[in-house]
C-alpha positions in Angstrom: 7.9 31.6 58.3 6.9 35.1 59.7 4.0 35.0 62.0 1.5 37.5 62.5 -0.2 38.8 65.8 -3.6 39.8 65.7 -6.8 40.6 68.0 -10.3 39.0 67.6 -13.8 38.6 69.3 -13.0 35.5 71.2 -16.9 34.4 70.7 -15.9 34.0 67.0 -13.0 32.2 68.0 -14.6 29.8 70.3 -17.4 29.1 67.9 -14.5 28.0 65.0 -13.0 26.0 67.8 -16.0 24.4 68.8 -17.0 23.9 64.9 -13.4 22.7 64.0 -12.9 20.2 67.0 -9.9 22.0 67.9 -8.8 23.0 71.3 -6.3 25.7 70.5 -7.0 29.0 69.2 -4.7 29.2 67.2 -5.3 26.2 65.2 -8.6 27.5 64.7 -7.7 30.2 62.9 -5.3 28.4 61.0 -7.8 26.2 60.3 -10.0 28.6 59.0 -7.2 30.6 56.8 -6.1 27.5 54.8 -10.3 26.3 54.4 -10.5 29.7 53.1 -7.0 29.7 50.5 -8.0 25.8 49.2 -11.6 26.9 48.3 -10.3 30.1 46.7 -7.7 27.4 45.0 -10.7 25.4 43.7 -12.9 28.2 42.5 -10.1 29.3 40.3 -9.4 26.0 39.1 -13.5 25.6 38.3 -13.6 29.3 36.6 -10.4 28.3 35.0 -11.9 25.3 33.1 -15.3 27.2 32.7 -13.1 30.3 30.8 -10.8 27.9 28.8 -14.0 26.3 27.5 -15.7 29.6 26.4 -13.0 30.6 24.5 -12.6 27.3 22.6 -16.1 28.1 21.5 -15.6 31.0 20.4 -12.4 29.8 18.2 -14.6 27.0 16.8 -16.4 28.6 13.9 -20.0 28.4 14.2 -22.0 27.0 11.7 -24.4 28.9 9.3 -28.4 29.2 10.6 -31.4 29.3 9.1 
């Protein structure tokens, strides 16, 4: 896997550590980078369900009113 170098504020990195329970910075960040793709995972999933649903309605044909 290719790794990537990159600067940040070390407050924000000590305040994910401390959060986290980790004691490397490092993990920290890693930490935070998957958190951040599996909640992206389940919004889609959620929105994905919520969209399949609207559309079934919209198949289903609607009854008359009035």
């Amino acid at each position: 896997m290719a790794k990537v170098d990159i600067s940040l504020d070390a407050e924000l990195v000590v305040e994910v550590m401390v959060l986290a329970g980790v004691g490397s910075p490092q993990d920290a960040v890693e930490l935070v980078v998957r958190d951040y793709i599996a909640r992206g995972h389940r919004t889609e999933a959620r929105t994905e369900l919520t969209d399949r649903a609207l559309r079934e309605a919209d198949v289903r044909p609607q009854e008359p009113r009035g």
